[in-house]
C-alpha positions in Angstrom: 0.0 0.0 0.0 1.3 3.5 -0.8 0.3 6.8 1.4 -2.9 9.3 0.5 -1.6 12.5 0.5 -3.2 15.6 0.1 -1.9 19.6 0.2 1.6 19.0 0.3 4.5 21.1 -0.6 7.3 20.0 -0.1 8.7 16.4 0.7 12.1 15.9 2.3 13.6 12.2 3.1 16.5 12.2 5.3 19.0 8.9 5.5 16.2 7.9 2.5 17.5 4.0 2.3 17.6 2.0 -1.2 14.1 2.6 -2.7 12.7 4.5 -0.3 14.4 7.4 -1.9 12.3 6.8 -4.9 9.5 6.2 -3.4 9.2 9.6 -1.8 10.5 11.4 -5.2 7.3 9.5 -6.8 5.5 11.1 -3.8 7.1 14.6 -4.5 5.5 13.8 -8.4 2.2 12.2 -7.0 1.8 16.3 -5.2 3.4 18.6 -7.6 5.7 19.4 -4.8 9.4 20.4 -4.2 11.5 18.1 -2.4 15.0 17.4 -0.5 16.0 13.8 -1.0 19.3 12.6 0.8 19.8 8.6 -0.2 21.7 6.2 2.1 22.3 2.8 1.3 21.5 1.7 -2.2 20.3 -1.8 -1.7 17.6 -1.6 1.0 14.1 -1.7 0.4 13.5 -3.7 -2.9 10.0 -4.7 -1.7 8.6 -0.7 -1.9 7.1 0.4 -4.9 7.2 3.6 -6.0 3.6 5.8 -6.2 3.0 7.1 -9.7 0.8 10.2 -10.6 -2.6 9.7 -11.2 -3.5 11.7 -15.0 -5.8 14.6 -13.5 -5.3 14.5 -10.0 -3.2 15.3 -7.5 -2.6 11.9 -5.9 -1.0 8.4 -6.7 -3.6 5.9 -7.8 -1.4 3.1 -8.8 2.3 2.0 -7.8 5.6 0.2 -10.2 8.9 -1.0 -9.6 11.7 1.1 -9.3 12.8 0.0 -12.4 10.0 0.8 -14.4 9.9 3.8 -12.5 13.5 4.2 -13.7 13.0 3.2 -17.0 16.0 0.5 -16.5 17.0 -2.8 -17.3 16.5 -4.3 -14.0 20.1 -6.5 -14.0 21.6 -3.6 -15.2 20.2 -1.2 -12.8 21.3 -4.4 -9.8 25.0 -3.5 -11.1 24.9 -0.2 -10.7 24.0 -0.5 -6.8 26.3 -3.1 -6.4 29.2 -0.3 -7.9 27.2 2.2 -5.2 27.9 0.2 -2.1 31.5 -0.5 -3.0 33.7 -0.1 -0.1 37.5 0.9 -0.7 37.2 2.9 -3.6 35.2 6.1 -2.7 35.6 7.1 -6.4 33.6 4.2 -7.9 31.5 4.5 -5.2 30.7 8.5 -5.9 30.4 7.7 -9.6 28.0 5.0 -9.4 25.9 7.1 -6.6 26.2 10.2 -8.8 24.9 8.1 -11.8 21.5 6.6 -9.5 21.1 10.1 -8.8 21.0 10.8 -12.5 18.6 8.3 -13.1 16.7 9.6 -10.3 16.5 13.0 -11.3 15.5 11.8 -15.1 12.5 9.8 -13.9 11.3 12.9 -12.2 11.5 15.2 -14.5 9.9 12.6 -17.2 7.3 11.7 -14.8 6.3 15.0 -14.2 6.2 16.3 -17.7 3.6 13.5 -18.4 1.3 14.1 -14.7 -1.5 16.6 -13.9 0.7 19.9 -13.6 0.8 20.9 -17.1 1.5 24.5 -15.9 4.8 24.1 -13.7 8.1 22.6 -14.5 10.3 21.2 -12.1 14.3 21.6 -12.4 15.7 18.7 -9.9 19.5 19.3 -9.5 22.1 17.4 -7.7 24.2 18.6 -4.7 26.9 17.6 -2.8 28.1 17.9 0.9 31.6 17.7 2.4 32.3 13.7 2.6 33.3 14.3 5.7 29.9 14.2 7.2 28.9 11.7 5.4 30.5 9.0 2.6 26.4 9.5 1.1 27.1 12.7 0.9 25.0 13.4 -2.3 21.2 15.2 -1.8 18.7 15.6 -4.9 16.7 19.2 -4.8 13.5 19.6 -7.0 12.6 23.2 -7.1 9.2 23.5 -8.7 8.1 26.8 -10.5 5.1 28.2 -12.7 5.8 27.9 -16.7 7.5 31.3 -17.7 5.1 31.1 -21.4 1.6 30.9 -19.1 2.7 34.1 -16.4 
C-alpha cells in the first residue's frame, strides 16, 4: 500500500534507504511538490514500490517498480548499486551514486512532464556535501516553478 496524501508542498527524506528514496520522489511527483531527497544505502528496500501520478489529479492511484519507475533494465540497474555500495574505492562508489542520482533526477523530471501539472516545471538538481559528514554525501533538490510562457 502507498500513502494518501493531500496539500503538500514539499517532501524531504533524510537517511532515505535504497528505494525508499524513490519512493518519496514519486511522492514529491504524486503532489506537484518540491522536495530534498538525501539517499543512504542503495540496496535496501526492494519490496517498496514507488507511487506514480494519477493523470488529472493530485494523488497516486497506482504504484511500479523502481525500475519501471526508472526506465532501466533491471540487471543492469542491480549492477549499478552493487558499484554504489562499493567499499575501498570512494571514487567508484561516488560515480555510481552520482549516476543513481542521475537516473533519479531523469525519472522525475519525465514523470512529471507526463502528470497533472501541465502549468509548472520542475528543475531537480544534484548537490553535494563535504564527505566528511557523510560518505552518502549526495542530496537531490526539485525546485518546482510556474511555466514562464503561461505568467
Amino acid at each position: 500500500t502507498t500513502l494518501e496524501l493531500s496539500g503538500v508542498d514539499v517532501v524531504v527524506a533524510l537517511h532515505a534507504c535504497g528505494v525508499l528514496s524513490d519512493v518519496a520522489l514519486g511522492h514529491a511527483v504524486s503532489q506537484g511538490a518540491g522536495f530534498v531527497v538525501v539517499p543512504c544505502c542503495f540496496l535496501s528496500n526492494p519490496q517498496l514500490r514507488v507511487p506514480i501520478p494519477a493523470a488529472g489529479r493530485k494523488s497516486s492511484s497506482s504504484t511500479c517498480s523502481v525500475d519501471e519507475w526508472l526506465d532501466v533494465d533491471a540487471s543492469e540497474y542491480e549492477s549499478l548499486k552493487l558499484l554504489a555500495e562499493l567499499q575501498g574505492d570512494i571514487n567508484m562508489a561516488g560515480k555510481a551514486m552520482h549516476t543513481i542520482c542521475g537516473l533519479r533526477a531523469a525519472a522525475v523530471e519525465r514523470r512529471w512532464r507526463n502528470s497533472q501539472f501541465p502549468v509548472s516545471t520542475i528543475s531537480t538538481t544534484i548537490k553535494a556535501f563535504p564527505i566528511g559528514f557523510s560518505t552518502r554525501n549526495i542530496c537531490l533538490v526539485g525546485k518546482y516553478e510556474l511555466r514562464k510562457d503561461l505568467q
